[in-house]
C-alpha positions as protocol buffer text, in pm:
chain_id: "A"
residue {
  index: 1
  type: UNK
  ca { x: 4384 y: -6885 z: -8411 }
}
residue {
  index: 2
  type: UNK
  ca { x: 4442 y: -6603 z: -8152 }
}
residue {
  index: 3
  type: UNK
  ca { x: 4229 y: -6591 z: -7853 }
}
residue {
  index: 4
  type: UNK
  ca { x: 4073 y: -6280 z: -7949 }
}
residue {
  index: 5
  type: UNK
  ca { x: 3940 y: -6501 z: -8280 }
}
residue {
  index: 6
  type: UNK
  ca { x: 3860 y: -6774 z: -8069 }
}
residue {
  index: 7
  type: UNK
  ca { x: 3620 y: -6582 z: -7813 }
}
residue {
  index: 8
  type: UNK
  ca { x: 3462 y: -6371 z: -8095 }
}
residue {
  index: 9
  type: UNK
  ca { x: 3409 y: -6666 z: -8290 }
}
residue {
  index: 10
  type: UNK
  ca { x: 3242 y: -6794 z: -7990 }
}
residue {
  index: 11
  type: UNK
  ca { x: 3014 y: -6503 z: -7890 }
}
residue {
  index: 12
  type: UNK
  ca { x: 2914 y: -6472 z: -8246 }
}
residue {
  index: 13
  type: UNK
  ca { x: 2856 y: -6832 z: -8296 }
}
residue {
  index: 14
  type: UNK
  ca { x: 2640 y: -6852 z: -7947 }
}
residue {
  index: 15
  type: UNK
  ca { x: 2574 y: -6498 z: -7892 }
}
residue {
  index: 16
  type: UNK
  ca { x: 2760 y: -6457 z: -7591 }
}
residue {
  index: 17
  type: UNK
  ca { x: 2767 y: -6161 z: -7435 }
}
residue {
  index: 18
  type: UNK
  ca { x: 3132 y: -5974 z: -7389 }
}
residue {
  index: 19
  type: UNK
  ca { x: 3236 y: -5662 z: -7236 }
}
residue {
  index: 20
  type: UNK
  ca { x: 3410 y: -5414 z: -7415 }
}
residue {
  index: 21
  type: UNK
  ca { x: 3657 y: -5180 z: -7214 }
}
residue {
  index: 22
  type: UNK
  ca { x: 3815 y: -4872 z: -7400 }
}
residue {
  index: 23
  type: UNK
  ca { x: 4146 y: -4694 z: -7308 }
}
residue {
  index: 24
  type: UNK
  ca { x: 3956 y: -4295 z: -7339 }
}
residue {
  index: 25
  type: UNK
  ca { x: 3800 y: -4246 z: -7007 }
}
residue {
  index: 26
  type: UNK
  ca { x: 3494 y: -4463 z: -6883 }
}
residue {
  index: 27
  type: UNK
  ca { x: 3368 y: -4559 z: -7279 }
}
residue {
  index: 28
  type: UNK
  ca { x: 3261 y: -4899 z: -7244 }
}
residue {
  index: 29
  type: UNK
  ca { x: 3031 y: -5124 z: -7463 }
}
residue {
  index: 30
  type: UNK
  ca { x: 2846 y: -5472 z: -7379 }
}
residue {
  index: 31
  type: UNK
  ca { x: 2702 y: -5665 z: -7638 }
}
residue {
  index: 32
  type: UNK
  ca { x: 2793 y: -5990 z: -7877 }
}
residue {
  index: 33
  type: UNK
  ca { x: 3016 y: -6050 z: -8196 }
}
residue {
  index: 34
  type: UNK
  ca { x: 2848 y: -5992 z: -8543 }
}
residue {
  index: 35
  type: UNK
  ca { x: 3155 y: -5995 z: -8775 }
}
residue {
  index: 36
  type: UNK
  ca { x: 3556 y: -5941 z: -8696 }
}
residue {
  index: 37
  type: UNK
  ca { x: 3841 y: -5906 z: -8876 }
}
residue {
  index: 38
  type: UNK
  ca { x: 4249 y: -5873 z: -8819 }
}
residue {
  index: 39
  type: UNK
  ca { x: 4157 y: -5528 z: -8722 }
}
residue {
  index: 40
  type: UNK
  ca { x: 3806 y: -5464 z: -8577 }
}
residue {
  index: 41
  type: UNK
  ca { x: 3500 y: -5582 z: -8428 }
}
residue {
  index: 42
  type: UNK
  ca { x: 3170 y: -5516 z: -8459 }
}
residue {
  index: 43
  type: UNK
  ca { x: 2927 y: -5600 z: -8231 }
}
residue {
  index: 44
  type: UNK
  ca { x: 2548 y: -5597 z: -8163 }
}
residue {
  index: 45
  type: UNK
  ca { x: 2539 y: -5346 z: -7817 }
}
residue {
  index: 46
  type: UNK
  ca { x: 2271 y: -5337 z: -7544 }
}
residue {
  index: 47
  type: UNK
  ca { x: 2185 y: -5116 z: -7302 }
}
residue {
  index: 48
  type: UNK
  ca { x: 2212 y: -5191 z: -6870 }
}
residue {
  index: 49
  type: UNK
  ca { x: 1799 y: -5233 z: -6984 }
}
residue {
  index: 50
  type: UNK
  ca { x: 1855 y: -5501 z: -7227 }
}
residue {
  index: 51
  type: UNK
  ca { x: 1749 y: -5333 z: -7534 }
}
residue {
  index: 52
  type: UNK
  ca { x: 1938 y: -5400 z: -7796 }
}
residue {
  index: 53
  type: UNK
  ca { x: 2102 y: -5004 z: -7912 }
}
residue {
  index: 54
  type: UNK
  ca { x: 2268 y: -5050 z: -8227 }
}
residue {
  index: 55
  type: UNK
  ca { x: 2563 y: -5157 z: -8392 }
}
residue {
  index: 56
  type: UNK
  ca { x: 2904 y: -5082 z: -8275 }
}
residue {
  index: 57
  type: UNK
  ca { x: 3240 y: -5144 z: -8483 }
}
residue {
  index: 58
  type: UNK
  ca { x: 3548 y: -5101 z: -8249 }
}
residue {
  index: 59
  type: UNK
  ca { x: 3915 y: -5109 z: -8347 }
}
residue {
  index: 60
  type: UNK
  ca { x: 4153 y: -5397 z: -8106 }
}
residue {
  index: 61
  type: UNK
  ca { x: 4383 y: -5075 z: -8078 }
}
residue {
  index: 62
  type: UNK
  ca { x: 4103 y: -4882 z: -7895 }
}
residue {
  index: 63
  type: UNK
  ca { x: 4031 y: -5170 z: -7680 }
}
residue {
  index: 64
  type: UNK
  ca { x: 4179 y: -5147 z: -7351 }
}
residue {
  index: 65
  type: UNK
  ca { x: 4041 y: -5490 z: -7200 }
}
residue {
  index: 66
  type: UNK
  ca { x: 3733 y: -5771 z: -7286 }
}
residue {
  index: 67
  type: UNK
  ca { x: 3569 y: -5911 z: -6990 }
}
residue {
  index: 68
  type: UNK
  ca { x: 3413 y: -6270 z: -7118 }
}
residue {
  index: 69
  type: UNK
  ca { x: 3273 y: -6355 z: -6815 }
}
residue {
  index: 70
  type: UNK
  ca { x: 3152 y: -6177 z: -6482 }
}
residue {
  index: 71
  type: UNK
  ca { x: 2791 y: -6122 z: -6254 }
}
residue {
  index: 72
  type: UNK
  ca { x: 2741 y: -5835 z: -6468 }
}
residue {
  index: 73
  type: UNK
  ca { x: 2734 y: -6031 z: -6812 }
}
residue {
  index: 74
  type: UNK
  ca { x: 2544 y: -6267 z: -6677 }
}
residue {
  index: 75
  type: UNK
  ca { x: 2298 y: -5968 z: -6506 }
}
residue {
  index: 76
  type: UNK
  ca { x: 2239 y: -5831 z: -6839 }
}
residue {
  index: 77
  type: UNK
  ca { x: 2207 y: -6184 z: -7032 }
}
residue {
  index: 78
  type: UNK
  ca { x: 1945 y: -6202 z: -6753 }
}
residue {
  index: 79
  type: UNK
  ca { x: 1770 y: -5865 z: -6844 }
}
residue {
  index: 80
  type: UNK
  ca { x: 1786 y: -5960 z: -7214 }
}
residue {
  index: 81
  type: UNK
  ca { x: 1621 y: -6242 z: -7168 }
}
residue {
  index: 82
  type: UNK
  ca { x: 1325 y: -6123 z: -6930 }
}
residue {
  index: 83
  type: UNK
  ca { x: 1303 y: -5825 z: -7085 }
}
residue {
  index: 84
  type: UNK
  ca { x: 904 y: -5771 z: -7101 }
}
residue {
  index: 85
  type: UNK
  ca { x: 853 y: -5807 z: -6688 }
}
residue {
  index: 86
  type: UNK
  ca { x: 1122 y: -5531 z: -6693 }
}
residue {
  index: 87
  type: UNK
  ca { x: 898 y: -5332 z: -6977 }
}
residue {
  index: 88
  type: UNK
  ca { x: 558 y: -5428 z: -6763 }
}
residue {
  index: 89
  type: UNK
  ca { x: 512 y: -5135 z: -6546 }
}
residue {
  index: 90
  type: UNK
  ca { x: 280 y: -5146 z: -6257 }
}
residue {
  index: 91
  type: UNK
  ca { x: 73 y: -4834 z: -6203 }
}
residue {
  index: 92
  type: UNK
  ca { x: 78 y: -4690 z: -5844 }
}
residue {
  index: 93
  type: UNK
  ca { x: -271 y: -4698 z: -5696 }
}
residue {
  index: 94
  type: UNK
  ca { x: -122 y: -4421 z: -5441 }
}
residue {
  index: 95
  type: UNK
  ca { x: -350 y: -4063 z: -5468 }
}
residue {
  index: 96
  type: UNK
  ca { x: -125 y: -3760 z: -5434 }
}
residue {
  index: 97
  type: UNK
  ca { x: -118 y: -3689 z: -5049 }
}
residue {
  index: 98
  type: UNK
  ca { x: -47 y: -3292 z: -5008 }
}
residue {
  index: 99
  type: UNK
  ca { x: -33 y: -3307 z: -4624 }
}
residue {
  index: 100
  type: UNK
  ca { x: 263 y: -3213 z: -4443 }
}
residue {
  index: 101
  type: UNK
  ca { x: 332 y: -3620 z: -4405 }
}
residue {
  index: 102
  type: UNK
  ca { x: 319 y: -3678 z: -4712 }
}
residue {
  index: 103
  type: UNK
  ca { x: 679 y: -3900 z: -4727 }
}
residue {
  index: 104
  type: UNK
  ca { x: 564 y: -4080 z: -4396 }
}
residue {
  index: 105
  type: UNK
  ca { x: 266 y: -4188 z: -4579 }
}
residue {
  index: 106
  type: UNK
  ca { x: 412 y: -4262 z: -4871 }
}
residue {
  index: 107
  type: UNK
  ca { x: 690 y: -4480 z: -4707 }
}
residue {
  index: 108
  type: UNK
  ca { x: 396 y: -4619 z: -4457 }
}
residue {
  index: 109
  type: UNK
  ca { x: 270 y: -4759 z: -4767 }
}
residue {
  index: 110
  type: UNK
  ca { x: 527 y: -4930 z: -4921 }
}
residue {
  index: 111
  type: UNK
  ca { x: 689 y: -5103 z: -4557 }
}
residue {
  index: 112
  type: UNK
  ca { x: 778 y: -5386 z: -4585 }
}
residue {
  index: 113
  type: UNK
  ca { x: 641 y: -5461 z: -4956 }
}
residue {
  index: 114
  type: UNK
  ca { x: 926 y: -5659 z: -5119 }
}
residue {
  index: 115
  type: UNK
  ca { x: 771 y: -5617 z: -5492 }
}
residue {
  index: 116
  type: UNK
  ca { x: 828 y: -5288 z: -5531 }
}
residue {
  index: 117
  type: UNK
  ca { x: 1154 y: -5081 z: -5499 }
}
residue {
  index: 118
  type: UNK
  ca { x: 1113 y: -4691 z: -5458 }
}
residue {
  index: 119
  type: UNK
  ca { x: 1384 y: -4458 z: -5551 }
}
residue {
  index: 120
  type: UNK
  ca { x: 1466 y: -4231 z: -5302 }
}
residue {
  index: 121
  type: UNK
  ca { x: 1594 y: -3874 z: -5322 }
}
residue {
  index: 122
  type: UNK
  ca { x: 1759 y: -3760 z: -4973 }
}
residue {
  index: 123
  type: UNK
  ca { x: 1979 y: -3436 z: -4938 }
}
residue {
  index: 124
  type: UNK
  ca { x: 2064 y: -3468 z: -5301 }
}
residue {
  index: 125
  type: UNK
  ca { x: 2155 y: -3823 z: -5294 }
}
residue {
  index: 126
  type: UNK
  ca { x: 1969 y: -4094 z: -5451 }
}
residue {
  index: 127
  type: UNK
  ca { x: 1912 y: -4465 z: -5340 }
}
residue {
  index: 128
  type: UNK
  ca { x: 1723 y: -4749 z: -5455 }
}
residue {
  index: 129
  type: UNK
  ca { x: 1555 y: -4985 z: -5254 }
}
residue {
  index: 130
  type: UNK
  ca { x: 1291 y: -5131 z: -4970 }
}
residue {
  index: 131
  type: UNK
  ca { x: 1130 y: -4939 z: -4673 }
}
residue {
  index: 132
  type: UNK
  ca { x: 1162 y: -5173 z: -4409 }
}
residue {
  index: 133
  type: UNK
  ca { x: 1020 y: -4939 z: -4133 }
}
residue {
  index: 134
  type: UNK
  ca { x: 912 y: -4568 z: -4072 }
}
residue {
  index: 135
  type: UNK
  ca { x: 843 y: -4403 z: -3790 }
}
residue {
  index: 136
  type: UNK
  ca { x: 711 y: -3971 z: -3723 }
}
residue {
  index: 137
  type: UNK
  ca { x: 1073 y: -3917 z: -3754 }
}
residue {
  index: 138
  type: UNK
  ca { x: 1292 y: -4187 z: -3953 }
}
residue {
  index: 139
  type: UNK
  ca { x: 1267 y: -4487 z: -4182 }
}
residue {
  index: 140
  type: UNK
  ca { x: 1483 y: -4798 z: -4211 }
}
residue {
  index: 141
  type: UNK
  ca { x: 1587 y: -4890 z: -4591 }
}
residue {
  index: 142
  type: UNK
  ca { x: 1736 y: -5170 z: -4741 }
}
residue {
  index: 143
  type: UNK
  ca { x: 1947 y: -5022 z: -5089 }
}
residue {
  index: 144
  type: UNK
  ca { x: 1935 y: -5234 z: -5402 }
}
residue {
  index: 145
  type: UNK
  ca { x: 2275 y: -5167 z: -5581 }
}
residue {
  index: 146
  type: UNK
  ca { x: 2250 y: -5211 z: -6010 }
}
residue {
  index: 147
  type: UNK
  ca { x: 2321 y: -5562 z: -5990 }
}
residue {
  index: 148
  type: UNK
  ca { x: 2041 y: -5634 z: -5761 }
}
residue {
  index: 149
  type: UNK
  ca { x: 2248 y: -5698 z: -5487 }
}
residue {
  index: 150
  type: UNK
  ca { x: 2181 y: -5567 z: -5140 }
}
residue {
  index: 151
  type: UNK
  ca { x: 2425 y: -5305 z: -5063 }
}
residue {
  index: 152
  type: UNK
  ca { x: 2305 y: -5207 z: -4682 }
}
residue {
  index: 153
  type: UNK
  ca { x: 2042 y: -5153 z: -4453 }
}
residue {
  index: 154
  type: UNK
  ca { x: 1989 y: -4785 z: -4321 }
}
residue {
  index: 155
  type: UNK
  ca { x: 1818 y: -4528 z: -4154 }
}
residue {
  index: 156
  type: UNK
  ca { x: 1724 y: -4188 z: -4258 }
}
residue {
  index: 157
  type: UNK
  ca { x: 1530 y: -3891 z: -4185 }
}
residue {
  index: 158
  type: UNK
  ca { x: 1195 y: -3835 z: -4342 }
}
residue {
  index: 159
  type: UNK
  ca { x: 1268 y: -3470 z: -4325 }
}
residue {
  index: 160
  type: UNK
  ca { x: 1581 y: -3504 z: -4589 }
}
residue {
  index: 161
  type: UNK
  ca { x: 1351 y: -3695 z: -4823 }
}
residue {
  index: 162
  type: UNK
  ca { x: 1284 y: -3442 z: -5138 }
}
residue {
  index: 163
  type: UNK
  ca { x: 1098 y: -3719 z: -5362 }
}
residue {
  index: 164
  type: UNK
  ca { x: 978 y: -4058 z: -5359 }
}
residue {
  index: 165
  type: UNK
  ca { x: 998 y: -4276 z: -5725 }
}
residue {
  index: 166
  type: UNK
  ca { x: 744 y: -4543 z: -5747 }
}
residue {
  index: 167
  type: UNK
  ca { x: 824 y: -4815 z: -6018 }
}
residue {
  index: 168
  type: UNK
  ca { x: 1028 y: -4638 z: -6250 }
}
residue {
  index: 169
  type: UNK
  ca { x: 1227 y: -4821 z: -6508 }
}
residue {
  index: 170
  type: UNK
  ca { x: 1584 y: -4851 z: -6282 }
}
residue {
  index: 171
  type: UNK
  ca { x: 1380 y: -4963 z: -5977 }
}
residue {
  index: 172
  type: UNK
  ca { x: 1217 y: -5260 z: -6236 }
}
residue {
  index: 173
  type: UNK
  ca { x: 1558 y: -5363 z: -6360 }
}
residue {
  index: 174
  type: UNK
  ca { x: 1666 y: -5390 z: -6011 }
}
residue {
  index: 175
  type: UNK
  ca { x: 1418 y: -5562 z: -5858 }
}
residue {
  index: 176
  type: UNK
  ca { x: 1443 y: -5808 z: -6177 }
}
residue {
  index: 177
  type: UNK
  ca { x: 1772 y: -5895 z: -6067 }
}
residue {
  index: 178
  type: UNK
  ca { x: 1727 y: -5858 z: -5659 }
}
residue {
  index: 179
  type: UNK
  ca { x: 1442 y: -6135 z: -5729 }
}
residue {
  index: 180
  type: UNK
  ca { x: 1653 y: -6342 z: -5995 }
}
residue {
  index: 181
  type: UNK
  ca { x: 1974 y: -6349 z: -5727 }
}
residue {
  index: 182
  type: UNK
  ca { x: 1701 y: -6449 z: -5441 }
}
residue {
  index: 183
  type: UNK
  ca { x: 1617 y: -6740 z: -5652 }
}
residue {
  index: 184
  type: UNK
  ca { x: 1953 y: -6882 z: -5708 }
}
residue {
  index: 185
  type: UNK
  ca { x: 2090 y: -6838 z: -5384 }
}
């Protein structure tokens, strides 16, 4: 038995996730083993949501690399299995604000609230995250990367602010994991 037989016996047998790698630019596929043979693979694929999207059958020659085991697989075994809180959204309470402050008030509204992350569009960049402070001119924000990992803590200008996203789907997933990390740390 090869080792690819041996860990696609093993993810089909347990449905463990692996990670799929292709050589053609950044085509990559997570998901477990249904079937394999001396030639391909075909696995059950899911999404960086954890919905399940499909069946994919890949040939070994396309295959550049298979991760078995990393935060990411794990962060997605994660999402699979919690997948409703990720589907529950939370309606914003917020009413549209169409004064001139409307991002200080928005932000002013969410400091320091550590259940919700807002997306944040700034000079054409976007970040994820916590408002930690705001003030008539800036606001301090603490960026949730994909994996729910803190990636910094920064200030910005409410000026450069062009939208605000309250509890969208990305900002659940994240905050899923931010939360799950917390817990095991």
């Amino acid at each position: 038995m090869d080792l690819y037989d041996k860990i696609f016996t093993e993810s089909k047998k347990s449905k463990k996730l692996l990670y799929f790698k292709k050589y053609t630019g950044e085509t990559s596929f997570c998901g477990y083993v249904l079937s394999f043979n001396s030639n391909t693979v075909q696995i059950q694929h899911f999404t960086r949501n954890g919905k399940s999207d499909g069946v994919i059958t890949l040939r070994y020659s396309d295959v550049n690399y298979i991760t078995v085991d990393n935060d990411y697989l794990k962060s997605i075994q994660y999402i699979i299995d919690n997948n409703a809180l990720i589907d529950s959204e939370q309606s914003s309470t917020l009413p549209l604000d169409s004064s001139s402050n409307w991002v200080f008030n928005t932000l002013n509204e969410y400091k320091k609230d550590k259940s919700t992350l807002l997306g944040i569009e700034a000079n054409g960049d976007w970040y994820v995250g916590f408002v930690n402070d705001v003030d008539d001119i800036f606001f301090s924000f603490t960026e949730i990367d994909r994996n729910g990992f803190v990636l910094d803590t920064s200030i910005y200008k409410l000026e450069d602010v062009s939208s605000i996203h309250i509890n969208e789907l990305e900002s659940r997933r994240r905050l899923l994991l931010y939360n799950w990390h917390k817990s095991i740390n």
